[in-house]
C-alpha positions in Angstrom: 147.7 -15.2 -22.1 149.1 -16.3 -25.4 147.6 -15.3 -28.8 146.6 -17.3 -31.6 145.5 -16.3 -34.7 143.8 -18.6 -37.0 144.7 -18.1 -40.6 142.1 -19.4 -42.9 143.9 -19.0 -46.1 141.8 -15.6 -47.5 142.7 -11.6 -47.1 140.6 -10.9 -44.4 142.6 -13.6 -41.9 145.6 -12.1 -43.4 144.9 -8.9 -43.0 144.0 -9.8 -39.1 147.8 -11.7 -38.8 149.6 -8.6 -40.2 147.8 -6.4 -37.4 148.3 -8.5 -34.5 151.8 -9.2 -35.8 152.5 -5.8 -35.1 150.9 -5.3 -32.1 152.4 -8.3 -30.6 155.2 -9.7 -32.5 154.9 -13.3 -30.2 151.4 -14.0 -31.6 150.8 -17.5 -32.5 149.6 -18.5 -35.7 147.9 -21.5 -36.9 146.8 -22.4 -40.3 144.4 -25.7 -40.4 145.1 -27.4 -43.9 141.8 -29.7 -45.7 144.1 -30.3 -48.7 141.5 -28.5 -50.7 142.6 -25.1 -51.3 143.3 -23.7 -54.3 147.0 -23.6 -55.6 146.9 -20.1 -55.1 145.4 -19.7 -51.5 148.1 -22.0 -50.7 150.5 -19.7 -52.3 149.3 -16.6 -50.5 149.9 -18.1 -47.2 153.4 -18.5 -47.8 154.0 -15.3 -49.5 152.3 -14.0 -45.8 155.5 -15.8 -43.9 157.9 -15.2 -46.0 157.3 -11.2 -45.9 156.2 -11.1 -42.5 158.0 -13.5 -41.0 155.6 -14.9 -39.2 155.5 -17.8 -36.9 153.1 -20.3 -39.0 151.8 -24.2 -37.6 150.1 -26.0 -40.2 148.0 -28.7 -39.2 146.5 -31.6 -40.8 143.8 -34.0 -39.0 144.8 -37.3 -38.5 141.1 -38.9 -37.2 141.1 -42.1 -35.4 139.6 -44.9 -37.0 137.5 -46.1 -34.6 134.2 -44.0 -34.1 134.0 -41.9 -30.8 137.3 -41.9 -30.7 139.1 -38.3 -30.7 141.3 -37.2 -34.3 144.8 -35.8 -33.4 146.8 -34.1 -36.0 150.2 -33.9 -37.5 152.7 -30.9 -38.3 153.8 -29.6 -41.7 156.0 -26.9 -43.0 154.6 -24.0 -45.0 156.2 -25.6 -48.3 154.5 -29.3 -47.3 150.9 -28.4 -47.5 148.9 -27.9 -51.0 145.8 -29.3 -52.7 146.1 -33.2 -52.4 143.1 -33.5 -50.9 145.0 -35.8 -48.4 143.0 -34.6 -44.8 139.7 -34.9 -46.9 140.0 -38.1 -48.2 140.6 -38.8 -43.9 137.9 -37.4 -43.3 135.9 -39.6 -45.9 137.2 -42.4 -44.7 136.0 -42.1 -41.3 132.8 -40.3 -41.6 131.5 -40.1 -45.5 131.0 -36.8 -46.8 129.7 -33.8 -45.5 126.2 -32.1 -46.9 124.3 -29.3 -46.7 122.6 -29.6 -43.2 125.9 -31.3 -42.3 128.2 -29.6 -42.6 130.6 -31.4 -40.1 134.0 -30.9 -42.2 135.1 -27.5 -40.6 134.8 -29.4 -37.0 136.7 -32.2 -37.9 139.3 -30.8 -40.4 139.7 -27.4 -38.5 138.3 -27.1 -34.8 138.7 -30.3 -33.4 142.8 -30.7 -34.4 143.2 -26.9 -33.5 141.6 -27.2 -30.2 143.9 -30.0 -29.2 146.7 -28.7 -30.8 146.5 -25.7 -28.7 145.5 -27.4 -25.4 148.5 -29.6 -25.5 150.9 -26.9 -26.4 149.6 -24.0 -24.5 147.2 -25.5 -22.0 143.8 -25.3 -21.4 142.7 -21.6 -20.7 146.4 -20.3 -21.7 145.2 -18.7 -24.8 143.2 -16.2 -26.9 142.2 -17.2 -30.0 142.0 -14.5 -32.7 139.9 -14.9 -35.7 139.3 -12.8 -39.1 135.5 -11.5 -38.8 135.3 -7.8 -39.6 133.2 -5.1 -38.4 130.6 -5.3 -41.5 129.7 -9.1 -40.6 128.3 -9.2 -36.9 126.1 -12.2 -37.7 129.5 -14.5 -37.7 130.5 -12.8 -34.7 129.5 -15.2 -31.8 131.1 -13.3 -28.0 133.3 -16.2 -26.0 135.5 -15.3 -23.6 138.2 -17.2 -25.1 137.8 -15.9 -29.0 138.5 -12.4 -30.1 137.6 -11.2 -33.4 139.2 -8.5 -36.0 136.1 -6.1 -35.7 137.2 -6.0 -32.5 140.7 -4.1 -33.0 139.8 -2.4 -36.7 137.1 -0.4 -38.9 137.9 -2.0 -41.6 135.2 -3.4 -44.5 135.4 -5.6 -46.8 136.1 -3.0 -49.5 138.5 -1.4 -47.1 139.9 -4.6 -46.9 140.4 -5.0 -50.5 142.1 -1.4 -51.1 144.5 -2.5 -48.3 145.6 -5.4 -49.9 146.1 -3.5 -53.5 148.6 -1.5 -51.8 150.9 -4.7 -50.8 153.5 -6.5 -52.8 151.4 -9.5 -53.2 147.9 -10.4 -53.0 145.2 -13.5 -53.2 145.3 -13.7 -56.7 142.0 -15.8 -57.5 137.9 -14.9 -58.3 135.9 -15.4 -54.9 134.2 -18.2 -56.0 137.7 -20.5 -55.7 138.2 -19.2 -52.1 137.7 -21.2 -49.4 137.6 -25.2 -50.2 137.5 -25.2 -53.8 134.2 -27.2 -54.2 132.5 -26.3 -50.5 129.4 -27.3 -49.7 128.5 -23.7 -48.4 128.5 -22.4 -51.6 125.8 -22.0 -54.2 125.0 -24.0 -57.1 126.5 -21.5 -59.5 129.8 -20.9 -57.6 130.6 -24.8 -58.0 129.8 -25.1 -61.1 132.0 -22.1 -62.1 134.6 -23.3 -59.8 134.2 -26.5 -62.0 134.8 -24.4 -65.1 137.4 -22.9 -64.1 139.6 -25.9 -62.2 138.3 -29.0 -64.7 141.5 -30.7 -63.5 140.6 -29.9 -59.5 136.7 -30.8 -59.9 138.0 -34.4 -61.2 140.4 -35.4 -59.0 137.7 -34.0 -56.4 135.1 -36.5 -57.8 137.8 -39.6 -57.9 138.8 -38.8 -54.4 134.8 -39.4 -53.5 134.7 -42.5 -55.2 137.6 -43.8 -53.9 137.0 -43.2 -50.3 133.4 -42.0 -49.3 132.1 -44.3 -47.2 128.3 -42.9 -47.7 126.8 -44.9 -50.8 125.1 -41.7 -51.7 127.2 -38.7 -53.3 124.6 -35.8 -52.4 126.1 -33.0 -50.6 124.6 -29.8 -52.3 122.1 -27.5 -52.2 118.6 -29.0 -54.1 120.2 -32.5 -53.0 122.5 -32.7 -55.8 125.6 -34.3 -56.1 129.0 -32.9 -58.0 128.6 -34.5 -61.1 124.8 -33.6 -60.9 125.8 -29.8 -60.6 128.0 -29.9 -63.4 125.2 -31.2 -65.8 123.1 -28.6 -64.2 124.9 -26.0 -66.0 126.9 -27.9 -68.5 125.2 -25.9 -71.5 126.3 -22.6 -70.0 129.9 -21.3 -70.8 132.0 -20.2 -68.5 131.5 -16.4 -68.9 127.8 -16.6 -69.4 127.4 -18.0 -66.1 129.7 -15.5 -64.7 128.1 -12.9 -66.1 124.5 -14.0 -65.0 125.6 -14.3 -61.9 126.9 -10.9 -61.2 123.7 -9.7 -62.6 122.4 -11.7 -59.8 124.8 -10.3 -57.1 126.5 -13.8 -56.8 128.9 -12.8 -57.3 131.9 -10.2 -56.7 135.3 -10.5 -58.2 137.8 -10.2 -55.4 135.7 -9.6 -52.9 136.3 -10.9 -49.5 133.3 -10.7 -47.2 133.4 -14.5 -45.5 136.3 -17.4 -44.5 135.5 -20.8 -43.2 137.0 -20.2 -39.9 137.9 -23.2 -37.7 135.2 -21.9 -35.3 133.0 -21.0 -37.6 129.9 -22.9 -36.9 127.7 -19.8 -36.4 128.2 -18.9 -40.0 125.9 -21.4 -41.6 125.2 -22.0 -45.2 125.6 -18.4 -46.9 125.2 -17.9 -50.8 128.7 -15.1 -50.4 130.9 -17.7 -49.6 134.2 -15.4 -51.0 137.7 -15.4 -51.0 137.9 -14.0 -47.4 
């Protein structure tokens, strides 16, 4: 039985590929790339093989464009993928965007490639598929005969986590609320519109990409049925640190906290106002 671990991009993940690493140094690992990362998630994952020497697949989803017909996927290098948004505007394409209570994006840009990725390389029921839920988060921890989790193998907490990754000679060097997709869905009101503080740049290219290839006419995909430019207005009289600030009074947030990934088979997680840098 061959095992796989599923790199999502955040500390927890990486934490989880350094242990199985050295438990069994012929552990897969796969990291499934949207395209909307942030510069520096993408960064960490190649300061991970580069010190570990790790065996990393990066895969992109390549859908068909007829409906219900089944996405394959294409192979990169560790030094090809980055934030061009290039699997997202696929997925638009194809399907329009995703919204909250639709959240179909981690299926297709994550599970679906993986699954056949690993099928046609390893075969069907020839592998174990290892993912970054710890201990402190049993409500994202679905039991599968085929996926193993990190709470499974460690003790480790979020903060416990975060003190082991202090002690390393490189880290994930951004605030929680740029972790994960830059402008997710899953994430509260307040985290995009800080992440739109924060990455102006990001948040417009993000917006172009949407008009350029969403095929729904609408452009709602957030909580309160709002859409990106209409969360940005939302908050557009609060500065930057105000809103930070309000929102730690408000336990929103947690700078470099890790408590939650969007893992390719994460569809038990839900919509969950700590989306972090996991």
């Amino acid at each position: 039985m061959i095992d796989i671990v599923s790199l999502s991009g955040g500390r927890t993940s990486g934490y989880l590929a350094h242990i199985k690493k050295e438990q069994n140094p012929d552990t897969e690992f796969i990291f499934m790339d949207t395209g909307a990362e942030h510069p520096k998630t993408y960064e960490f994952i190649r300061n991970i093989v580069e010190h570990w020497k790790i065996k990393l697949t990066c895969l992109r989803v390549i859908p068909n464009p007829e409906m219900n017909k089944p996405s394959t996927y294409e192979i990169l290098s560790v030094n090809q993928i980055g934030p061009d948004l290039e699997p997202w505007k696929r997925m638009l394409s194809k399907y329009g965007h995703p919204y909250v209570g639709g959240a179909f994006c981690t299926d297709r840009m994550k599970t679906v490639p993986f699954i056949k990725y690993c099928d046609e390389h390893f075969g069907r029921g020839n592998y174990t598929t290892w993912l970054g839920m710890r201990i402190d988060e049993p409500k994202r921890i679905s039991p599968k005969p085929s996926i193993r989790y990190l709470a499974e193998i460690s003790d480790f907490e979020k903060q416990d986590v975060i003190n082991w990754w202090k002690e390393q000679p490189f880290d994930l060097d951004i605030h929680e609320h740029l972790g994960n997709c830059v402008f997710c869905i899953k994430k509260s009101l307040q985290k995009v519109a800080l992440a739109t503080k924060d990455e102006p740049e990001m948040a417009a290219q993000f917006m172009q990409i949407l008009q350029d290839f969403d095929t729904k006419p609408d452009k709602v995909m957030y909580r309160s049925n709002t859409s990106l430019e209409q969360v940005i207005a939302l908050f557009s009289d609060t500065g930057r640190d105000e809103l930070a600030s309000r929102m730690t009074s408000m336990r929103q947030y947690d700078t470099g906290s890790c408590s939650e990934s969007c893992e390719a088979f994460g569809g038990q997680m839900g919509f969950d106002f700590s989306m972090e840098a996991a």
